[in-house]
N, C-alpha and C positions, 0 to 999 in steps of 0.2 A: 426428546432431547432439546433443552434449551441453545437457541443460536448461538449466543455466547463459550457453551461448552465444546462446539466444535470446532474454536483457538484450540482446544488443549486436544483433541482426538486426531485433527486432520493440521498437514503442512501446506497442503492449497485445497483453497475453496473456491471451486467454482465461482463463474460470472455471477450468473443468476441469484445464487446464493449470500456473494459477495453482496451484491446491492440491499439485498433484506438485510444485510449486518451494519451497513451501511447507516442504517435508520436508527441507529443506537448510539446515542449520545455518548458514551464512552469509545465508541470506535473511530480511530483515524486512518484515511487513506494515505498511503504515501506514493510518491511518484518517484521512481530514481532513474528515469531514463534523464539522455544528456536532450540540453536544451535542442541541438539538431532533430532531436527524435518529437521530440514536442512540437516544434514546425511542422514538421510532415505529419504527426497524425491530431493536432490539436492538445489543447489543454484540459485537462479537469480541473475548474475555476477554483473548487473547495477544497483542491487536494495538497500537502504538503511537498513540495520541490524538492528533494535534495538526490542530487545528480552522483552515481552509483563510483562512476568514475572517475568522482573529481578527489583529490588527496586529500582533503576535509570528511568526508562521508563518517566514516567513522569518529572521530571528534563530533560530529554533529550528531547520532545519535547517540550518543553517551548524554547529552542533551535535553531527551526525550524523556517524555511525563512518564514514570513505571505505571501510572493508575488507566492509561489507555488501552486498547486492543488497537493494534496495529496489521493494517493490511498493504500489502505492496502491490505495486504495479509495474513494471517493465514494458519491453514491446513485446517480447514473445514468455517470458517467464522463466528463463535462461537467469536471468541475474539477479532477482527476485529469490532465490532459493540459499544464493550464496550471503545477500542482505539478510535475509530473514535468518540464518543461522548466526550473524554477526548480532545480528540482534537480544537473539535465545543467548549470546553467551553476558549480554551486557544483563540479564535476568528480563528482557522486557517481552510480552505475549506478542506474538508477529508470526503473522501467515502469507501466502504470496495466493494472491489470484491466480487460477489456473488458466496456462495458456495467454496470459497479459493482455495488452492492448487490443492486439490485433483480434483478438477470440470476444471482443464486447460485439454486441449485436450492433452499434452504431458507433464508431470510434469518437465521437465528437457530442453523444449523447450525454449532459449532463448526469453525474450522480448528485445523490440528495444533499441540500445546502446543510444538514447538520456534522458534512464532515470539512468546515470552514477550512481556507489555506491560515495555519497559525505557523510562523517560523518558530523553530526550539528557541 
């Protein structure tokens, strides 16, 4: 199975898995934890910001490129599943990492620079 096809099989992908998807120019990470949660466990430099909780969130993925694979990250993947369905309904492909933040092998370990921070 191509990495790409499992957007459309699976609703979370795994860490590990996450990162090889990562590598693919079409794929964008998104971050929706609040700026608090970012302090305490670090930033991913490349990842897109928008904060799950703030009353724009939705306004701001309406936003979003439909030609991307979108992936979420939260702290535990609690709110990653409710984004990622807000998402499916704007038509756009979005999966949530399994288990979020805290489930990366190194919470401060960079992912690969080809998933650059670009604001909608």
């Amino acid at each position: 199975m191509n990495l790409l096809e499992d957007f459309h099989s699976f609703f979370s992908i795994p860490v590990l898995h996450a990162r090889n998807l990562l590598h693919d120019p079409t794929v964008r990470l998104i971050d929706i934890r609040t700026p608090y949660e970012r302090t305490d466990t670090g930033i991913i430099p490349w990842s897109l910001l928008l904060d799950f909780s703030n009353p724009t969130f939705e306004h701001a993925i309406k936003k979003l490129d439909p030609n991307y694979h979108y992936l979420l990250i939260c702290r535990s993947a609690s709110r990653t599943k409710l984004a990622r369905q807000l998402m499916r309904d704007q038509w756009l492909i979005a999966n949530d990492i399994a288990g979020g933040i805290i489930k990366r092998p190194d919470p401060l370990s960079p992912y690969p620079s080809s998933t650059c921070n670009k604001q909608p």
